[in-house]
BAKOL-788497 format. One record per residue (C-alpha): z negated, y negated, x; residue number from 1. Coordinates in steps of 0.1 Angstrom, whole numbers. Layout:
N
ATOM      zz      yy      xx    nr
ATOM       Z       Y       X   NUM
...
// end
This chain:
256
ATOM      zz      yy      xx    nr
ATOM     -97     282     162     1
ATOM    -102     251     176     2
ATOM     -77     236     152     3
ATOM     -96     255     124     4
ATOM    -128     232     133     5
ATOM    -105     196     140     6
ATOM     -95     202     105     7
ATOM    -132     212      90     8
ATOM    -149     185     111     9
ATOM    -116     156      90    10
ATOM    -133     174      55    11
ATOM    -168     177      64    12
ATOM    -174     145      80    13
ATOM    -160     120      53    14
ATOM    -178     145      25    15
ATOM    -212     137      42    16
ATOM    -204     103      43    17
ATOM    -194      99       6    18
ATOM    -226     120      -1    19
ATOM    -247      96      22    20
ATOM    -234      64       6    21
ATOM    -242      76     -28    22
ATOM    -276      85     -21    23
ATOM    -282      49      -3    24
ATOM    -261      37     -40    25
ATOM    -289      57     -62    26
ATOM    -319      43     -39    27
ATOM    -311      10     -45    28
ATOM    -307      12     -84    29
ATOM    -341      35     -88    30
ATOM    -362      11     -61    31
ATOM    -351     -23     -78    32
ATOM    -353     -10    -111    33
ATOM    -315     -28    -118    34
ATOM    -300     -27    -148    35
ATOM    -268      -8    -158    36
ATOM    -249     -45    -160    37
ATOM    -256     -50    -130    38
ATOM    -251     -18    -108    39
ATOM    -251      18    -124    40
ATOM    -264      46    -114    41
ATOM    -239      71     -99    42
ATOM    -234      94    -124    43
ATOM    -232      65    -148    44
ATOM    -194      64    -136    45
ATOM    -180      95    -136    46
ATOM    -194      99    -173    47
ATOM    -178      69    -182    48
ATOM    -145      77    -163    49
ATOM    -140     111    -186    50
ATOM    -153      90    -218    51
ATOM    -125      63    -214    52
ATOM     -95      85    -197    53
ATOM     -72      80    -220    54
ATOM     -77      44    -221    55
ATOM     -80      42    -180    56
ATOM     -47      65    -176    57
ATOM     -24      39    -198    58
ATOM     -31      12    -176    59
ATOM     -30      32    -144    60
ATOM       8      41    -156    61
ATOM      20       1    -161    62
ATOM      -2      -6    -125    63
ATOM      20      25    -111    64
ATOM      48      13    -125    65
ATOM      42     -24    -110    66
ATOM      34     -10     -76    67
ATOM      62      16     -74    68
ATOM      88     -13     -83    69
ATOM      70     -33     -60    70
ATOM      71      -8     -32    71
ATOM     109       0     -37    72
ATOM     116     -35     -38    73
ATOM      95     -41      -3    74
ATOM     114     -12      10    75
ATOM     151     -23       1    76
ATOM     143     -57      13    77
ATOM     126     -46      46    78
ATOM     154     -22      56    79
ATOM     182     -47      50    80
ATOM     160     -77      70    81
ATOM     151     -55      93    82
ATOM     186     -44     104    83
ATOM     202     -80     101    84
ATOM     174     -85     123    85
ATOM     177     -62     151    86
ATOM     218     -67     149    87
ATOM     220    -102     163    88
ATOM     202    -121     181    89
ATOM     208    -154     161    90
ATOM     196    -137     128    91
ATOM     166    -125     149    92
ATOM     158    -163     159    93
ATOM     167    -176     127    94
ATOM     154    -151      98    95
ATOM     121    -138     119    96
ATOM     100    -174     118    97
ATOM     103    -175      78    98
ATOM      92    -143      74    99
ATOM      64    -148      97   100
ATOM      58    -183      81   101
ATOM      59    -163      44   102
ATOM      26    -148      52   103
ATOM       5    -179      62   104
ATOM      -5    -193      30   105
ATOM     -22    -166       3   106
ATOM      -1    -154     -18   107
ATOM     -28    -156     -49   108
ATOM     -20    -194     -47   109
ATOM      16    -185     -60   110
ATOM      -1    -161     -87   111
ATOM      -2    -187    -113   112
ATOM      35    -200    -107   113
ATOM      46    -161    -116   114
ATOM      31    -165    -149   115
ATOM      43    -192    -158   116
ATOM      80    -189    -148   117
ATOM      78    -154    -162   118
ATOM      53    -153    -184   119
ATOM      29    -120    -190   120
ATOM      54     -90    -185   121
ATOM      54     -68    -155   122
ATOM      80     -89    -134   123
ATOM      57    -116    -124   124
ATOM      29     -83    -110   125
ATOM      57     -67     -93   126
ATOM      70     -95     -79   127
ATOM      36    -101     -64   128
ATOM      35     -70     -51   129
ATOM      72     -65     -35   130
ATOM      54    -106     -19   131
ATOM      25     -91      -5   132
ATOM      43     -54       6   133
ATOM      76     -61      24   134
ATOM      62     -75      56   135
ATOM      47     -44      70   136
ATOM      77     -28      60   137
ATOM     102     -55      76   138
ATOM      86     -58     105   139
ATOM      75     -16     117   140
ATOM     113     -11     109   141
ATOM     120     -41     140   142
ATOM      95     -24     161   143
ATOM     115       9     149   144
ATOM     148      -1     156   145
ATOM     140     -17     188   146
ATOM     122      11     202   147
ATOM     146      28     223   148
ATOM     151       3     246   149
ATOM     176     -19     258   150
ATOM     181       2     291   151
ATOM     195      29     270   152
ATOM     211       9     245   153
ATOM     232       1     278   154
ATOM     239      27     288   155
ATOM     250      40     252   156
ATOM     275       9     255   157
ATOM     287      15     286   158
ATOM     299      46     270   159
ATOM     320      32     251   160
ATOM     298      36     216   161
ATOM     304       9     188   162
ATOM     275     -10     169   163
ATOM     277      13     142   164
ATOM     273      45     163   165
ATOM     246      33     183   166
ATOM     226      25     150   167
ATOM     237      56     133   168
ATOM     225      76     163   169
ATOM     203      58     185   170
ATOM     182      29     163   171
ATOM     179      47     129   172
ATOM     166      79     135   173
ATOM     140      65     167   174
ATOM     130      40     134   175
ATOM     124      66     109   176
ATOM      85      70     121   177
ATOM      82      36     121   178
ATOM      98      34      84   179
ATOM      72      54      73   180
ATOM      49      35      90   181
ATOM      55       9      74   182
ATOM      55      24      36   183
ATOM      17      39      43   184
ATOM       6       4      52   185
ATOM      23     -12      22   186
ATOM      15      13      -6   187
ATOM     -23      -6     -10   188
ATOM      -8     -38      -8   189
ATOM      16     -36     -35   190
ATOM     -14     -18     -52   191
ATOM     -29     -53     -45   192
ATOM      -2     -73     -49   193
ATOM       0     -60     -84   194
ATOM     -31     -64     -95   195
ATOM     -40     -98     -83   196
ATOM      -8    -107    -108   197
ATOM     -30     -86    -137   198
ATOM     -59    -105    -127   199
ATOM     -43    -141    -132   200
ATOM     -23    -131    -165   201
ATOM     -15     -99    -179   202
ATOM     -25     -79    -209   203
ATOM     -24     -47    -200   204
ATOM     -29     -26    -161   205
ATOM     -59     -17    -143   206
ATOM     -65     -54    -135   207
ATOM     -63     -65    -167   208
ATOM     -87     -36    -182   209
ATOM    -120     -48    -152   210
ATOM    -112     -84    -157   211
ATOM    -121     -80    -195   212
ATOM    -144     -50    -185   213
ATOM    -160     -78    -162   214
ATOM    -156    -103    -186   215
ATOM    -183     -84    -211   216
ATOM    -207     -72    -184   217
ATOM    -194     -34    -185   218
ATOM    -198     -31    -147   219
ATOM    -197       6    -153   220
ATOM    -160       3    -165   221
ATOM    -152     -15    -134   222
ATOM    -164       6    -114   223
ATOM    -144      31    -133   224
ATOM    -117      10    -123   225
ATOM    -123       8     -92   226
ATOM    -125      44     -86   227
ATOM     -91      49    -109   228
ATOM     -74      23     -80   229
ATOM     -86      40     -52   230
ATOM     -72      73     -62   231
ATOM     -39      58     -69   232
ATOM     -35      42     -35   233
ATOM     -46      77     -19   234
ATOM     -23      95     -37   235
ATOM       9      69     -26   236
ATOM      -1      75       4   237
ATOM      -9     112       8   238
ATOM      29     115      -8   239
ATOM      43      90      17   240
ATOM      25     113      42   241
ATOM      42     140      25   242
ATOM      75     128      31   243
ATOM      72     117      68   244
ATOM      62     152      73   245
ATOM      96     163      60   246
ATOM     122     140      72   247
ATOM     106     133     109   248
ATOM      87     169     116   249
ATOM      88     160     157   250
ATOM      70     126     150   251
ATOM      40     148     139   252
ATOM      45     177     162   253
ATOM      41     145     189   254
ATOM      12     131     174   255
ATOM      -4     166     180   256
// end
């Protein structure tokens, strides 16, 4: 029973809050009097969401594919770091202050070099993204693989375990939580990543269709956009969710 209401209390709350915010959204457009270019009413959107599907859902599939290559990239990269990482203390001291020093300067700054080296295809928005996506990635899978502790990792040695066995055994699976982690926090930034490189050259994508969108006052259609975004990066991660629950069952069983 009592998890019956925790679990009615997660639906009902944010449903009241959506319902509030759009009521506080409608307000504002009837008391100013403001025009559709520039804010809608709310069912302004949703009318023009169904009207342009078709057109929404063909870029939402090259954003999805930018992100998802974006997101596997961040995750091959992350894993491999990560594990040269936590294998030696030298790589630790000498590989760990570039990655840190990789996310002090805006990556939107670089945006402009993508399209020029490689132009207005998808490689320059999924290079952005796999830019702005790996460190979360990179360093929960650290955290992860440092978690058991160096009191048990000695002991584990001082019976006789190599390397190999104590990551096979000890540091992969205690990371696995942590992987995951790590993939939840990244699926919006590559989402980001990807379409910051739409916004700064592309011709086709999500990006691309509420830069022009913006471009010829049809704040509607961005909005549209907007809402198209949203449910993509809740869907990555409701699946990423998905999958944790299967391949690390007692990490959720803890949580509880």
């Amino acid at each position: 029973m009592v998890a019956f209401q925790e679990r009615t209390k997660r639906i009902i709350f944010p449903l009241l809050t959506l319902v509030v915010l759009i009521g506080i959204w409608h307000l504002v457009v009837v008391l100013f009097d403001l025009k559709p270019y520039i804010l809608p009413t709310p069912l302004a959107v949703p009318e023009n969401l169904f009207k342009n599907l078709s057109l929404l859902i063909g870029h939402t599939i090259v954003t999805l594919h930018e992100t998802f290559m974006g997101l596997l990239l961040s995750i091959g990269f992350g894993v491999a770091i990560s594990l040269l990482i936590v294998s030696s203390d030298v790589l630790d001291k000498t590989i760990t202050p570039y990655i840190i020093l990789s996310q002090s300067f805006p990556k939107t700054a670089i945006a402009p070099l993508m399209v020029i080296w490689f132009g207005y295809d998808t490689l320059p928005k999924i290079i952005m993204s796999f830019l702005i996506g790996f460190f979360p990635i990179t360093m929960n899978m650290v955290m992860g693989l440092k978690s058991p502790g160096e009191d048990l990792i000695d002991l584990i040695k001082s019976l006789s375990a190599a390397k190999a066995q104590i990551f096979l055994k000890i540091r992969i699976p205690a990371s696995i939580p942590y992987f995951f982690n790590g993939i939840k926090i990244s699926i919006p930034m590559c989402l980001v990543g990807a379409v910051v490189g739409e916004f700064v050259g592309a011709n086709k994508g999500i990006g691309y269709l509420i830069l022009m969108a913006n471009n010829e006052f049809n704040t509607v259609l961005v909005f549209s956009g907007l809402i198209v975004l949203m449910a993509v990066g809740a869907l990555l991660y409701f699946v990423a969710q998905a999958i944790e629950n299967l391949a690390a069952p007692w990490y959720r069983k803890e949580i509880k």
